[in-house]
C-alpha positions in Angstrom: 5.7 -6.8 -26.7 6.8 -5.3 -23.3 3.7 -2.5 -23.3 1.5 -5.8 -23.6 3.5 -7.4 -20.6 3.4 -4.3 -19.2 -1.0 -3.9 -19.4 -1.6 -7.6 -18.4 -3.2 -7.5 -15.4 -1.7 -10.2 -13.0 -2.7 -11.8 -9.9 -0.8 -10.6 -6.3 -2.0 -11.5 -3.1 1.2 -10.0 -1.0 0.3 -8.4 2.0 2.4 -7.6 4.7 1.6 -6.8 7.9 4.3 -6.0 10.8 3.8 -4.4 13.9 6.6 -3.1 16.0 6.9 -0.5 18.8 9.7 2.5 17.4 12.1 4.1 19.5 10.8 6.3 22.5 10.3 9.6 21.3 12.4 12.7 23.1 9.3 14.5 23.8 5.9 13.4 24.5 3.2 13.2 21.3 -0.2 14.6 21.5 -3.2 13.4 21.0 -6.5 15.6 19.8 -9.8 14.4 21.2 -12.8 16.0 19.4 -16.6 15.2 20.4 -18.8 17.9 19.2 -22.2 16.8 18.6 -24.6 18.0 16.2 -27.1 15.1 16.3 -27.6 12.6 19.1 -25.0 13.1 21.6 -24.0 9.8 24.0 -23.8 10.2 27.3 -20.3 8.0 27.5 -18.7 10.8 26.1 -17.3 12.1 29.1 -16.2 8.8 30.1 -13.7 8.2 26.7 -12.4 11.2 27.4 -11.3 10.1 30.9 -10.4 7.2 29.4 -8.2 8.4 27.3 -6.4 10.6 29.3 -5.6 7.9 31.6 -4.3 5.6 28.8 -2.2 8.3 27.4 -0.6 8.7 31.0 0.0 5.3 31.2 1.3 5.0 28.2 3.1 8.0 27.4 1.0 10.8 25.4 -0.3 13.9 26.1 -4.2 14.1 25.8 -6.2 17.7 24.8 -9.8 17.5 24.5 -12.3 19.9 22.5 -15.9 20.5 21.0 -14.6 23.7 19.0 -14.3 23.2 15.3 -12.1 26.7 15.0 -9.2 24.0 16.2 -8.9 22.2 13.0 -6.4 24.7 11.3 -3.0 24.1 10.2 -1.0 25.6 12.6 -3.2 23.9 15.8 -3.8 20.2 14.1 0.8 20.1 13.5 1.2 19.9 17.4 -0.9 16.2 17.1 0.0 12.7 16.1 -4.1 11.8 15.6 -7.1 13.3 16.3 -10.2 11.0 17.8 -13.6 11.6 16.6 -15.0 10.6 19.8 -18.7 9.6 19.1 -19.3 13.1 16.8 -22.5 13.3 15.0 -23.9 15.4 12.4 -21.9 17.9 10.7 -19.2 19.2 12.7 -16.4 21.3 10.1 -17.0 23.4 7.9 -15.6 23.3 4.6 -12.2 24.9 5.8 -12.2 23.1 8.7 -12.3 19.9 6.8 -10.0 21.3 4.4 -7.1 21.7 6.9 -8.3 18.1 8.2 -7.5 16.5 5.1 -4.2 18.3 4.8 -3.2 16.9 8.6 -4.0 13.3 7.2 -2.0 13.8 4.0 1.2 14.7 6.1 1.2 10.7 7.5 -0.7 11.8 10.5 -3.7 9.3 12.1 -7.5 9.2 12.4 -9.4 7.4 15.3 -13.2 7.1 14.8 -15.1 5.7 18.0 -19.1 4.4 17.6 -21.2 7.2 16.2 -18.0 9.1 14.6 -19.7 6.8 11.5 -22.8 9.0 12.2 -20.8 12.1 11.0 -20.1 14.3 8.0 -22.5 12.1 5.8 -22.1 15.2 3.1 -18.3 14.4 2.6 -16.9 12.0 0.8 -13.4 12.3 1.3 -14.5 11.6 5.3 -16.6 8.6 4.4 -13.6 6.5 3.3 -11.6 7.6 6.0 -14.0 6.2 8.6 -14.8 3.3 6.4 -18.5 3.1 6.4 -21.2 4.8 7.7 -23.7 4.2 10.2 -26.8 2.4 9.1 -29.1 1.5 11.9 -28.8 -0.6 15.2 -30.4 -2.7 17.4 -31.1 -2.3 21.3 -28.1 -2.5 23.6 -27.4 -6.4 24.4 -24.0 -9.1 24.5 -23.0 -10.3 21.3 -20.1 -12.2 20.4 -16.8 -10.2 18.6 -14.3 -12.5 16.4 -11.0 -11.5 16.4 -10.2 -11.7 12.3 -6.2 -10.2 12.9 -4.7 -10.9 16.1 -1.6 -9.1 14.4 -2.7 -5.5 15.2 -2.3 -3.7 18.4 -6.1 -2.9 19.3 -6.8 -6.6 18.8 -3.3 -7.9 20.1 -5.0 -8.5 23.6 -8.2 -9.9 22.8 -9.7 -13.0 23.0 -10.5 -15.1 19.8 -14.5 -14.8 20.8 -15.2 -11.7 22.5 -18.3 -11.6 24.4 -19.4 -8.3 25.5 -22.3 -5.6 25.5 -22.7 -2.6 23.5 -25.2 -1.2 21.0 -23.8 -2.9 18.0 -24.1 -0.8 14.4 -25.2 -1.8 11.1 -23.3 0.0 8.3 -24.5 1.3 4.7 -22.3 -0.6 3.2 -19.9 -3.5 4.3 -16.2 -2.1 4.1 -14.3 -5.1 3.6 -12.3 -4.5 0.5 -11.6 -1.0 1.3 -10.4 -1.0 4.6 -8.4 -3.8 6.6 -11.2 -5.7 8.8 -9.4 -6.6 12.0 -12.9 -7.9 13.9 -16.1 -9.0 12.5 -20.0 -9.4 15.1 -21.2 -12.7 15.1 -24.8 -12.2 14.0 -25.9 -15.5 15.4 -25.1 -14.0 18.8 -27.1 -11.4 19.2 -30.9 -10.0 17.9 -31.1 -7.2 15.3 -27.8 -7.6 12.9 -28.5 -6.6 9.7 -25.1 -7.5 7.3 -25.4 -11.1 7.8 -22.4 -13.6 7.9 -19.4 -10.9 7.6 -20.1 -8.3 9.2 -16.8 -5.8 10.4 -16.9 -3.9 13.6 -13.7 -2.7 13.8 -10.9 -1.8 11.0 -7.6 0.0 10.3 -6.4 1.3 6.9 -3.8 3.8 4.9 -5.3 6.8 4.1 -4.8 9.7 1.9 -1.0 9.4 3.3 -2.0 8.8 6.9 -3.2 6.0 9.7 -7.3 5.6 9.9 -8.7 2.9 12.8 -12.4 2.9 13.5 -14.1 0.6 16.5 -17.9 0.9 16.3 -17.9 -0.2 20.5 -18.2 2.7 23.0 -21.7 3.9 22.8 -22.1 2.5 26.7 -20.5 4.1 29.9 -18.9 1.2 30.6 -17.3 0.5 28.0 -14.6 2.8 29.3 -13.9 0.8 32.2 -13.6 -2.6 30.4 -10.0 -3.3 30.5 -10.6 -5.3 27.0 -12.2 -2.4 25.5 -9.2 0.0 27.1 -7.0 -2.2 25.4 -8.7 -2.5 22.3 -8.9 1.4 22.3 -5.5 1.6 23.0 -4.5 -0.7 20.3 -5.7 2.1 17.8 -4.4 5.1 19.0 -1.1 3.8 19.2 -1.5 2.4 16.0 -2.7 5.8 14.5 -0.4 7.9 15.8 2.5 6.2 14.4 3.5 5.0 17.6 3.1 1.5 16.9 4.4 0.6 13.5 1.7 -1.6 11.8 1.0 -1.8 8.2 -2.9 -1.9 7.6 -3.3 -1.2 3.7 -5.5 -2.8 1.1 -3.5 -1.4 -1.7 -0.1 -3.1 -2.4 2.3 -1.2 -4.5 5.0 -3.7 -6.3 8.0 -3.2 -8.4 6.2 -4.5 -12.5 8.9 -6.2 -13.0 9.4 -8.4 -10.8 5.9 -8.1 -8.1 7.8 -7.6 -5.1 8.8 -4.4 -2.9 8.7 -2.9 -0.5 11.8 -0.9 -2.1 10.6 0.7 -5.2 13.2 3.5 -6.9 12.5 6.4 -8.7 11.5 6.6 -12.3 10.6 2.7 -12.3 7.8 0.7 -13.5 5.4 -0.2 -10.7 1.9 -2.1 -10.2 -0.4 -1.3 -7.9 -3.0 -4.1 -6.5 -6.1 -3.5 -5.1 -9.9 -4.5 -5.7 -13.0 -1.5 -6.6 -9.4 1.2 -7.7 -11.5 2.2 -10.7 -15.2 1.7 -12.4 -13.6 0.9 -15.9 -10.5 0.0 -17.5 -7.8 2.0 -19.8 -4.9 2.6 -21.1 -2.6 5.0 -22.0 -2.5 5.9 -25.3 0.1 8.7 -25.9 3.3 9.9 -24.4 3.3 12.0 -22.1 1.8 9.6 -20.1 -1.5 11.3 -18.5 -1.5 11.7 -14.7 -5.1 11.3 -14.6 -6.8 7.7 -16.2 -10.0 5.8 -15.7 -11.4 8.6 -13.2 -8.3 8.0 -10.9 -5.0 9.7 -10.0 -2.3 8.6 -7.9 -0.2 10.7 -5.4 3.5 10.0 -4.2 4.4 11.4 -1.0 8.5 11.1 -1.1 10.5 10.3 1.8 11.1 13.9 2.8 7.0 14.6 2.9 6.9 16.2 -1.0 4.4 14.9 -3.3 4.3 14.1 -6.4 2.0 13.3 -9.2 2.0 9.9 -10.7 2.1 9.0 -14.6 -0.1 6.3 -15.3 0.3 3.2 -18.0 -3.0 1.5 -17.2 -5.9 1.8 -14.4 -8.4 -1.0 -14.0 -10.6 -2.3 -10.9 -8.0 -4.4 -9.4 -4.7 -3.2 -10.6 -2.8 0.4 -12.4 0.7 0.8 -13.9 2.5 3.8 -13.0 5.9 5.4 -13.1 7.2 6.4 -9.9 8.2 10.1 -10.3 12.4 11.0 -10.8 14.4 11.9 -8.1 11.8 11.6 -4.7 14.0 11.5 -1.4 14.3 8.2 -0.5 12.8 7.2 2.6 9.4 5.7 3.9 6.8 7.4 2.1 3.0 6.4 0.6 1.0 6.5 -2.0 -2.5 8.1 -2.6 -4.9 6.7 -5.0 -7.5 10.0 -5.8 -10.7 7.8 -6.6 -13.6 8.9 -8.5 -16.0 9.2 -5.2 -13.7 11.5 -3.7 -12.1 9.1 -1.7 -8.7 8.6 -1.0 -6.7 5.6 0.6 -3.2 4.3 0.8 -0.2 2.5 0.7 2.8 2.7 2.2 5.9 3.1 -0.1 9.6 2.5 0.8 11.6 4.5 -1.6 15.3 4.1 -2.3 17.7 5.1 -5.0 18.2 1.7 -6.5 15.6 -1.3 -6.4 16.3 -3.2 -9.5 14.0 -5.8 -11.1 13.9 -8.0 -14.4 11.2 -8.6 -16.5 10.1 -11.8 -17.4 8.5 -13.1 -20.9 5.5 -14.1 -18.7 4.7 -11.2 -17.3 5.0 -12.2 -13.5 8.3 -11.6 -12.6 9.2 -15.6 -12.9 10.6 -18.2 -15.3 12.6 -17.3 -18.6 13.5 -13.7 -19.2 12.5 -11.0 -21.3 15.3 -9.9 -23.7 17.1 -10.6 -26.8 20.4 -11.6 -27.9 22.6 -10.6 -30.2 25.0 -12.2 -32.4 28.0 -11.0 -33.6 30.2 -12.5 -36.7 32.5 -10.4 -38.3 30.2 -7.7 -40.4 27.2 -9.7 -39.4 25.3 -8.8 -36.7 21.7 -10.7 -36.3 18.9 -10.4 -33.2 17.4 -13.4 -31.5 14.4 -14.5 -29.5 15.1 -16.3 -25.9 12.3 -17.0 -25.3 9.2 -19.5 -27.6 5.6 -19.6 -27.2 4.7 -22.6 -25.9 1.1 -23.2 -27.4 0.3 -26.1 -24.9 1.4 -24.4 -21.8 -0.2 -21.1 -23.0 3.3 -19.3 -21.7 6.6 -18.6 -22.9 9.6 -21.1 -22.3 13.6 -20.1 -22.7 14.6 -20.6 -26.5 18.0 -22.4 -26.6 21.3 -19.5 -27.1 23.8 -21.5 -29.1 27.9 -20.0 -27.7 29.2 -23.0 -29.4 30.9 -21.0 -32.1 34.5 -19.6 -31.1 34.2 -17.2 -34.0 31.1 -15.7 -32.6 30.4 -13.0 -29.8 26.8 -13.2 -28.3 25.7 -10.3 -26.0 22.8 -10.4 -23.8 20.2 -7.6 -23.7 17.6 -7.8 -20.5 15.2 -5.6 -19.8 13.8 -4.4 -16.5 13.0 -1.3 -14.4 14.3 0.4 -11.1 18.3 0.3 -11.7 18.9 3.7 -14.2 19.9 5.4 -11.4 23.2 3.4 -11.2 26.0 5.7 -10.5 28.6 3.2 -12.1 28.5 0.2 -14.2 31.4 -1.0 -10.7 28.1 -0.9 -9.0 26.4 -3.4 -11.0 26.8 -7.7 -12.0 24.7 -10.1 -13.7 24.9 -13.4 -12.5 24.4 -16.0 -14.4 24.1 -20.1 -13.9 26.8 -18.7 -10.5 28.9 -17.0 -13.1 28.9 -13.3 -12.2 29.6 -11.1 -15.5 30.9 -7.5 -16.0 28.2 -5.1 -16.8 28.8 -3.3 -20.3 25.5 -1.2 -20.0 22.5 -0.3 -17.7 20.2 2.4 -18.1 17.1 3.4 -19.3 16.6 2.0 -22.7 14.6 5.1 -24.4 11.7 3.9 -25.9 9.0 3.3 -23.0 9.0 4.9 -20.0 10.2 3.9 -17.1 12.0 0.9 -19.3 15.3 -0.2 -18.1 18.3 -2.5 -20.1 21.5 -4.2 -19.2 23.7 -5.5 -21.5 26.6 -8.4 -21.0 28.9 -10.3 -23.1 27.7 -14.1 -22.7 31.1 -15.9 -22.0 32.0 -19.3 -24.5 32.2 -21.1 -20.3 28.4 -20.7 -20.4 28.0 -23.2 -23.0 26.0 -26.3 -23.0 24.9 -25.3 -19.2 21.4 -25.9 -20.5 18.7 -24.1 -18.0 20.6 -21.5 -15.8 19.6 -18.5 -13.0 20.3 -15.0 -13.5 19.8 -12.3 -11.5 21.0 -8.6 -11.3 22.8 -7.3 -8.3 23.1 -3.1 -8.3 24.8 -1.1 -5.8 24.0 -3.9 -2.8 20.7 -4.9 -4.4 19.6 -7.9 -5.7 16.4 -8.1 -8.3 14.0 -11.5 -8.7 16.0 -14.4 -10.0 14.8 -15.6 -14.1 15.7 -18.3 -16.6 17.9 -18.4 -19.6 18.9 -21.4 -21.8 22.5 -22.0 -22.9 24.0 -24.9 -25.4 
């Protein structure tokens, strides 16, 4: 029953987005500006570059600027926060180049694309879904109107609702949305020339491959760089990339399966991740070990002390893939890597800890009447029993009565759930039930699926007749999603 509740794919719409400023660093971060050209080049180049040194003055980061490809290596790229593809076109790395790229992005470092740096590296796929989409066409330089979709972020933080200003305003190959986190969409009734139609995203953030992507298709005029609205804007996203203002921007949410909700997830635990276009078909594990590879996509866990980690997978569809979080990663703020198919590679962020317990539920979304047995002990006798009944009507499972009315009888309660096998002691752990807490006789993994965790109780005779109760699990500090039991 539990690989089936397990499989189901279920609805999640959690996503959280908070943006906070971290403490002042000790020394100053740097910032990488590359603009090499090997198509059109724009003549506002030199003026983001200014720009951007005079931002990162005021607002405390250093600024280096470059057209040479030989500084993409390892030992260059680890002095930067982010590097900004400042209007590149063509192809601009080479294959090592790019190589050592990716590597700077997968150690939670931060991308900033500006105008044509969609007119770049159309030959690489891995660069395609970091800048989100890739230059189509455009019209001729004119006002259109901007609207703000996320007010939340810091590049859009400062803007007005309906922005009104004048650039050359890009069409993309394909519309993003879905992939990346649109943060402002172009009005196409404002302006001659749009070619996406009603939603149509100019500017975006995202997680990526373990790192911080923003792309703003303005800048292609000189002036641009003097609009204190577009300085802002622009400002927004570096911050934002280089870590230095904490925003969450992903598309994929990563939940505990048990119980739907994070952002702690522990090691070794069942988790769901939620997202639309993850895979082109859907399947399921079939075998143990699980496989690390499934429906054309693997997933990548990058701990809280940077190591990464290979993901075993229970099921990969379109919108939503079990996996077991690996043993042991170092708990911390960390992220996860979905490898896609197309080469692409985005993210979400992870908060890892030793202990995040969860229950699962007979419904298979974390809510109503739990998933578990009971057991009943009379003398010799010793008999199993459902709590928990299909209701046909309702389509969904409702708490089966557990009878304590019989002094001569000991009734145990087996639960199942995920994230607490990590427990040092059973001191460390209570179930509480209808505001009774109870000793913990067992919790730990429960041996059969992966990833599968049980706790065990004595149901107390004071229970009885209580009818409908709560119960929740509370582990080392922790406290897991509240379910239902009946008791008479």
């Amino acid at each position: 029953m539990f690989n089936r509740l397990l499989m189901t794919a279920i609805g999640f719409t959690a996503l959280w987005l908070s943006c906070a400023s971290p403490p002042a660093a000790q020394s100053l971060p740097r910032v990488l500006v590359y603009s090499r050209t090997a198509g059109f080049r724009h003549d506002s180049i030199s003026d983001g570059i200014n720009a951007i040194r005079q931002l990162g003055q005021q607002s405390g980061f250093i600024v280096d600027a470059t057209e040479n490809p030989a500084s993409f290596n390892d030992a260059n790229l680890a002095q930067y926060k982010a590097v900004v593809f400042l209007s590149t076109t063509g192809d601009v790395l080479d294959g090592a180049q790019q190589a050592a790229f990716e590597r700077f992005m997968r150690k939670g470092n931060g991308y900033v694309g500006i105008h044509a740096a969609s007119d770049t590296e159309y030959d690489w796929p891995w660069y395609g879904g970091l800048v989100g989409a890739w230059f189509q066409s455009h019209p001729a330089i004119q006002q259109a109107t901007i609207r703000i979709e996320d007010p939340g972020h810091p590049s859009t933080a400062e803007l007005p609702t309906s922005w009104r200003r004048n650039d050359e305003w890009y069409n993309f190959r394909i519309n993003p949305r879905g992939r990346v986190k649109v943060l402002a969409t172009l009005d196409e009734t404002t302006y001659n020339g749009g070619g996406m139609g009603a939603d149509h995203p100019i500017c975006w953030c995202q997680m990526y491959d373990s790192g911080r992507a923003w792309y703003t298709a303005g800048g292609h005029t000189r002036e641009s760089f003097s609009e204190p609205l577009f300085r802002s804007h622009l400002l927004g996203g570096i911050l934002f990339a280089a870590g230095l203002r904490a925003c969450a921007c992903a598309v994929l949410a990563a939940a505990n399966g048990a119980s739907f909700r994070g952002p702690e997830l522990a090691g070794e635990s069942i988790v769901a991740l939620f997202g639309s276009s993850m895979t082109t078909s859907t399947e399921s594990a079939t075998a143990t070990p699980l496989p690390v590879s499934l429906g054309g996509i693997s997933l990548r866990v990058r701990d809280g002390a940077g190591q990464e980690h290979a993901a075993p997978l229970f099921f990969a569809s379109p919108t939503q893939i079990n996996f077991l979080l690996p043993p042991n990663p170092t708990s911390g703020e960390g992220a996860l890597t979905l490898l896609k198919a197309d080469g692409t590679a985005p993210s979400a962020p992870l908060r890892l800890a030793p202990i995040a317990p969860a229950l699962f539920s007979a419904n298979a979304n974390g809510q109503g009447v739990a998933a578990g047995v009971a057991l009943r002990i009379r003398g010799a006798t010793r008999s199993f029993e459902a709590i928990a009944q299909l209701d046909p009507q309702q389509n969904r499972f409702l708490p089966r009565p557990i009878d304590l009315s019989d002094p001569n009888e000991e009734v145990y309660l087996l639960l199942f759930g995920t994230g607490f096998r990590a427990l040092p002691a059973l001191s460390g752990a209570t179930l509480t039930i209808g505001g009774t807490a109870l000793p913990v006789l067992f919790a730990g993994a429960q041996g059969t699926l992966a990833g599968l965790d049980q706790i065990n109780v004595l149901l107390p005779r004071n229970l009885a007749a209580r009818g409908e109760v709560d119960l929740f699990l509370t582990a080392n500090g922790s406290s897991s999603n509240i379910v239902r039991l009946h008791v008479r």
